[in-house]
Backbone as JSON Lines, residues from 0, in Angstrom:
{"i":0,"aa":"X","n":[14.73,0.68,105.0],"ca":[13.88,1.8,104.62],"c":[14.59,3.16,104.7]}
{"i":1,"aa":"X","n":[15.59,3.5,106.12],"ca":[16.31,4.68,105.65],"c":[17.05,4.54,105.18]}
{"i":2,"aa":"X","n":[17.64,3.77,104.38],"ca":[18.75,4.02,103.59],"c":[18.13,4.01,102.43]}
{"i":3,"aa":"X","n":[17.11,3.76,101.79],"ca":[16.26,3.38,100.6],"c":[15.3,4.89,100.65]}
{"i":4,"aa":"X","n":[15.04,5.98,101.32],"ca":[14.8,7.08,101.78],"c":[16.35,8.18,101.2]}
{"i":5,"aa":"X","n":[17.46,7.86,102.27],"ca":[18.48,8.51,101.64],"c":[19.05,8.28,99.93]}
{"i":6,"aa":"X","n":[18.76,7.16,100.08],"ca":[19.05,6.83,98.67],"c":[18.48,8.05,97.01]}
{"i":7,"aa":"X","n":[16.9,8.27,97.79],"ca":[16.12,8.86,96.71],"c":[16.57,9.93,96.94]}
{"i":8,"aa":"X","n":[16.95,10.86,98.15],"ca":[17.16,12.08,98.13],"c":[18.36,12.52,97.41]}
{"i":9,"aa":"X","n":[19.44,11.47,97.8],"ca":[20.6,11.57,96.84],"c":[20.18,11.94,95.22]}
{"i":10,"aa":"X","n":[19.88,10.95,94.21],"ca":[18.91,10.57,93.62],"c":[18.2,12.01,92.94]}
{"i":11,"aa":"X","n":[17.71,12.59,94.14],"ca":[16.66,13.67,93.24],"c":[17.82,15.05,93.2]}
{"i":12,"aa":"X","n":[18.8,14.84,94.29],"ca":[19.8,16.08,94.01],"c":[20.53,15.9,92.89]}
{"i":13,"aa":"X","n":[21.2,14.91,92.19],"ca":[21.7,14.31,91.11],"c":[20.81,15.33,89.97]}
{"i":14,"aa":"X","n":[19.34,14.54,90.07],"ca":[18.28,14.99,88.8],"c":[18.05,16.43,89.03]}
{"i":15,"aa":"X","n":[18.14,17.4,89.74],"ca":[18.24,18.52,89.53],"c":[19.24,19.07,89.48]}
{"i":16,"aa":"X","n":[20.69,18.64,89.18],"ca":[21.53,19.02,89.17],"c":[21.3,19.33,87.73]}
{"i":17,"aa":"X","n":[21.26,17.7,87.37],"ca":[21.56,18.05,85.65],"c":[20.02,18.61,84.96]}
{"i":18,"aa":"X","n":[19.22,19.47,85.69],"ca":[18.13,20.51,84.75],"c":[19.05,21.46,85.14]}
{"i":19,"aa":"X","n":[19.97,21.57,85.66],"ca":[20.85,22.68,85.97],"c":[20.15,23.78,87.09]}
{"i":20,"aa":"X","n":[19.88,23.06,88.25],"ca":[19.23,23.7,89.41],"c":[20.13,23.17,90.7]}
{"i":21,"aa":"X","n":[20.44,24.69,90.98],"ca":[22.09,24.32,92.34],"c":[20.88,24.16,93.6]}
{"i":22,"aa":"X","n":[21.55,22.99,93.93],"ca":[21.17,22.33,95.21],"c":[22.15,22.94,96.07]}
{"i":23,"aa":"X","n":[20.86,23.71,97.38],"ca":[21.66,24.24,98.18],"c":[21.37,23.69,100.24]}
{"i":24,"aa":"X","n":[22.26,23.65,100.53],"ca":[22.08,22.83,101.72],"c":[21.98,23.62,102.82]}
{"i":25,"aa":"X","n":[20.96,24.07,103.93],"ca":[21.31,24.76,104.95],"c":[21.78,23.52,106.4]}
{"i":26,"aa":"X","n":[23.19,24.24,106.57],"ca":[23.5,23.75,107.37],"c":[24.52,24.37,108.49]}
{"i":27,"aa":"X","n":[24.28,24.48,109.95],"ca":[24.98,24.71,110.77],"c":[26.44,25.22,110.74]}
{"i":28,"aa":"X","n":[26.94,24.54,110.3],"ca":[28.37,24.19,110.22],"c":[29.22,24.61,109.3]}
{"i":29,"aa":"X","n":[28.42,24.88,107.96],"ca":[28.69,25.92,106.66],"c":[29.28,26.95,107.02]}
{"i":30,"aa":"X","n":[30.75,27.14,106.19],"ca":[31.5,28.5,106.29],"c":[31.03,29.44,105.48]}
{"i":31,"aa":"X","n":[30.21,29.16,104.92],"ca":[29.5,30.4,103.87],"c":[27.87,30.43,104.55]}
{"i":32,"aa":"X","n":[28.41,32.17,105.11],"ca":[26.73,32.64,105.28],"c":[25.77,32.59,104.23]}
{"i":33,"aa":"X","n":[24.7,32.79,104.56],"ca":[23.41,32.71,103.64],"c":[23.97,34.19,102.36]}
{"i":34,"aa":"X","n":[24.41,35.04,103.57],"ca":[24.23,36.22,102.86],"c":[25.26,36.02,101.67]}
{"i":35,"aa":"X","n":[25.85,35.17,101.53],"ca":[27.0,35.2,100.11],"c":[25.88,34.72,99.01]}
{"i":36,"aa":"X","n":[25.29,33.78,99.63],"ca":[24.12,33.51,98.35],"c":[23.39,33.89,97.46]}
{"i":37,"aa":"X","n":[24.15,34.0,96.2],"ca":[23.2,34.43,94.9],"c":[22.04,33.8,94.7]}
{"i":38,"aa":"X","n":[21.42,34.45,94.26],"ca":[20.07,34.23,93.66],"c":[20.42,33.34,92.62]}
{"i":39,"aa":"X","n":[20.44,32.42,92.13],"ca":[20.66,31.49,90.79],"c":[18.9,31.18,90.43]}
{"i":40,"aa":"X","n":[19.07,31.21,88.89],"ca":[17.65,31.07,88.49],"c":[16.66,30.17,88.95]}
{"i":41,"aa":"X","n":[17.15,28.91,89.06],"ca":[16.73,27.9,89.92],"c":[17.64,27.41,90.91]}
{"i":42,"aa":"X","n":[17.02,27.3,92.26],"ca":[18.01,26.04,93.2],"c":[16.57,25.63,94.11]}
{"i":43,"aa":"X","n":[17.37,25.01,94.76],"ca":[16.37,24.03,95.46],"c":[16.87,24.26,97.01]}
{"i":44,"aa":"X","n":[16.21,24.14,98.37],"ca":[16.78,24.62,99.44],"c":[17.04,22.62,100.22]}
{"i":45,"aa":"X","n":[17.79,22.6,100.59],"ca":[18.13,21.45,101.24],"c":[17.78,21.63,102.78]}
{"i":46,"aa":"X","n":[17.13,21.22,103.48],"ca":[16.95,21.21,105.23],"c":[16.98,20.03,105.58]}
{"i":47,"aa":"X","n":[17.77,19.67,106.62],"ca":[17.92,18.52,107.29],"c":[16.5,18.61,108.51]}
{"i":48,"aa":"X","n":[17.28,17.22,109.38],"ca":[16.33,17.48,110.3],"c":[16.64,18.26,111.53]}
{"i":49,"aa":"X","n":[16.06,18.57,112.54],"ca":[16.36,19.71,113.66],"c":[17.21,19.14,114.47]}
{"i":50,"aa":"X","n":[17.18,17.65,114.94],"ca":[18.01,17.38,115.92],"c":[19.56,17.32,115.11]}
{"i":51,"aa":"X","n":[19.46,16.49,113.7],"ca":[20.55,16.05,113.6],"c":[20.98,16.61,112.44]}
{"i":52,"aa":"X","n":[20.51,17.8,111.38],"ca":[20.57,18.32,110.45],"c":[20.45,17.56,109.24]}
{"i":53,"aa":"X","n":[21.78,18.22,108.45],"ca":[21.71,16.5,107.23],"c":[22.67,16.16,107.34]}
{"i":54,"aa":"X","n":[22.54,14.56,106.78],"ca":[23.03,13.61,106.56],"c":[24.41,13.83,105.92]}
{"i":55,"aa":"X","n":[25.63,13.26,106.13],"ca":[26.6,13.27,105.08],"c":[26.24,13.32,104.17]}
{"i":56,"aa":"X","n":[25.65,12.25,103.75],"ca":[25.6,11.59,102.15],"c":[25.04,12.61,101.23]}
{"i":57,"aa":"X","n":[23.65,13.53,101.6],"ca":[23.19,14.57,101.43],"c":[23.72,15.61,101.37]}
{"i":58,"aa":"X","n":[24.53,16.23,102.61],"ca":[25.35,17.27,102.17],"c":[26.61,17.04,101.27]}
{"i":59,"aa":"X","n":[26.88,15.93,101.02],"ca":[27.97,15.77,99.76],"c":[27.33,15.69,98.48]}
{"i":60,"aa":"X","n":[25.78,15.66,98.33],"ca":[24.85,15.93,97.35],"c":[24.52,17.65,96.48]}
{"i":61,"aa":"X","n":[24.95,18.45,97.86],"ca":[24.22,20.09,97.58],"c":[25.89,19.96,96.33]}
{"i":62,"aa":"X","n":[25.69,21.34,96.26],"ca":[26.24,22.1,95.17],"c":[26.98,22.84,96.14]}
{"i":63,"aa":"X","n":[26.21,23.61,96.86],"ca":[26.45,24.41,97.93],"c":[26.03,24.21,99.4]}
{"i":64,"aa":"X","n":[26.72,24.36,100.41],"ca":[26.48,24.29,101.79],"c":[26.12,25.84,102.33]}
{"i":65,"aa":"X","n":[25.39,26.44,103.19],"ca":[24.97,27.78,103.58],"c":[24.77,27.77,105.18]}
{"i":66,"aa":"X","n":[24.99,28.57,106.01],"ca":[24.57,28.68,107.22],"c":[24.09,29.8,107.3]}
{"i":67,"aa":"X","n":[23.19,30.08,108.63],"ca":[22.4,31.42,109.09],"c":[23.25,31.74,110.49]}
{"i":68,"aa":"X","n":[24.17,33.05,109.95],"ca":[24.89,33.51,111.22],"c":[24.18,33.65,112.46]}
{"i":69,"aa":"X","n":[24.2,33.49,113.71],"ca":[23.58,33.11,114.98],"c":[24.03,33.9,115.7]}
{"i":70,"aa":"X","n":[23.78,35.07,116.38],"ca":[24.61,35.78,117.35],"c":[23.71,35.0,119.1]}
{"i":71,"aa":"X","n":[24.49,35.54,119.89],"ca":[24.05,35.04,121.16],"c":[23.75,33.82,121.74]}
{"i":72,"aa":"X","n":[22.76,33.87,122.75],"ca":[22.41,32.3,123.38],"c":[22.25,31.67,122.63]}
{"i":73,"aa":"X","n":[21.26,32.2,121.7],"ca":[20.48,30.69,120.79],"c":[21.46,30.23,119.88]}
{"i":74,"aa":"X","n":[21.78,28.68,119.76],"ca":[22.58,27.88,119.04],"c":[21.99,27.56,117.99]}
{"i":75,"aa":"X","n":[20.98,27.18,117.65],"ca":[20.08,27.1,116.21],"c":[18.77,27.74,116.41]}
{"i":76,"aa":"X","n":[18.12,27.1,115.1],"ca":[16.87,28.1,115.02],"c":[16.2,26.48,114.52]}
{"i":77,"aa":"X","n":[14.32,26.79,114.89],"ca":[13.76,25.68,114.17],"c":[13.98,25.32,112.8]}
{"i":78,"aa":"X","n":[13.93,24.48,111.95],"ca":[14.22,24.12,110.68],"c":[13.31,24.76,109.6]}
{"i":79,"aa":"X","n":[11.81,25.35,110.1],"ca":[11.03,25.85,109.1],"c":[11.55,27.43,109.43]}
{"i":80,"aa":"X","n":[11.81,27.84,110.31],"ca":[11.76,29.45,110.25],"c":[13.45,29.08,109.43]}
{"i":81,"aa":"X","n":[14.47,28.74,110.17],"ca":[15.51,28.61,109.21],"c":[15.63,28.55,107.7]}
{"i":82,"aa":"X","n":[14.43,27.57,107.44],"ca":[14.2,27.8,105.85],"c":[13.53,29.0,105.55]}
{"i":83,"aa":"X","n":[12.81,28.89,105.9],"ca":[12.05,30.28,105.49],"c":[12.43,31.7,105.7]}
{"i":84,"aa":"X","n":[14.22,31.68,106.75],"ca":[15.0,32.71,106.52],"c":[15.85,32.84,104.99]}
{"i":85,"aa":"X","n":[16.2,31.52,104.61],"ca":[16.91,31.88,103.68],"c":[16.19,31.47,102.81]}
{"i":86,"aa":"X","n":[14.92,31.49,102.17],"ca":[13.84,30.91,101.11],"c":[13.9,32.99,100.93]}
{"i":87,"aa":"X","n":[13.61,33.83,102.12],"ca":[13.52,35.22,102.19],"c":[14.39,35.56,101.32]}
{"i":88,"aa":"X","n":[15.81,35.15,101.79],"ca":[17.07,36.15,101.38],"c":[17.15,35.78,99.79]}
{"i":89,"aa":"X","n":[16.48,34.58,99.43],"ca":[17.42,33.97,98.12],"c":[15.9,35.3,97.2]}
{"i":90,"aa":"X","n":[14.63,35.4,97.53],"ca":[13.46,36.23,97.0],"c":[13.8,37.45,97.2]}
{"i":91,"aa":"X","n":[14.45,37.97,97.98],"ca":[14.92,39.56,98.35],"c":[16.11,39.96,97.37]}
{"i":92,"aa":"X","n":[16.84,38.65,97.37],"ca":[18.15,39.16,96.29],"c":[17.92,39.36,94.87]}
{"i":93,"aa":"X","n":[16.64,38.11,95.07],"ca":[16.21,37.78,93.35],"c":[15.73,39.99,92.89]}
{"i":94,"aa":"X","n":[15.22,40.04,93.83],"ca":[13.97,41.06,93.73],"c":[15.03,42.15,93.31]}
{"i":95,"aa":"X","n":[15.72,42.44,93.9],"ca":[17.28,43.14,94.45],"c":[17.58,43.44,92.77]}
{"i":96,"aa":"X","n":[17.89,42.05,92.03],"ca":[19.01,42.11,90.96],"c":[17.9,42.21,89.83]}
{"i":97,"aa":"X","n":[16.54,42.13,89.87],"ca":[15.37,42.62,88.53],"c":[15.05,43.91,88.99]}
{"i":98,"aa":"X","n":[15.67,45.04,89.79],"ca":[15.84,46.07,89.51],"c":[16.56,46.62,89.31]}
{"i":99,"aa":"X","n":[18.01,46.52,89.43],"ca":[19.12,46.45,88.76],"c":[19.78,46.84,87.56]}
{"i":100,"aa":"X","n":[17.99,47.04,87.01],"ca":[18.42,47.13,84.97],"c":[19.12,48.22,84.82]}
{"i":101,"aa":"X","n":[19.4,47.96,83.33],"ca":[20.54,49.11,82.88],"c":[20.1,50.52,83.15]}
């Protein structure tokens, strides 16, 4: 069953690849902060789980890998505020570059 689980997720990153929607992975360990992250018209946010993040197989799925720089004690952050930090940044940039006009 989890491998038949990983399987689909693989699977659905594939199928949004080719509508041409960058699969993007938040993960720990990512040398690219959030903050390099363009706004692309569509992407999709990848979150693992809290204890163990994602999966290989998955992060060799994104397009892109992203982390949320961490200063101090705390070593991570829960997985929904984490998303919902960079779900912010990718809506703030969007917002950012449709005012932008000539």
């Amino acid at each position: 069953p989890a491998q038949q689980v990983l399987n689909r997720r693989q699977r659905r990153c594939r199928e949004l690849r080719r509508r041409e929607v960058q699969v993007v992975g938040l993960d720990a360990t990512a040398p690219t902060p959030m903050e390099a992250l363009k706004a692309p018209a569509a992407c999709c946010l990848v979150v693992g789980s809290e204890s163990e993040g994602l999966r290989p197989a998955v992060r060799d799925a994104c397009d892109l890998l992203v982390s949320i720089p961490i200063r101090g004690a705390i070593g991570s952050l829960n997985v929904a505020v984490a998303g919902a930090l960079v779900l912010y940044h990718v809506a703030r940039s969007r917002r950012a570059e449709s005012s932008d006009g000539p």
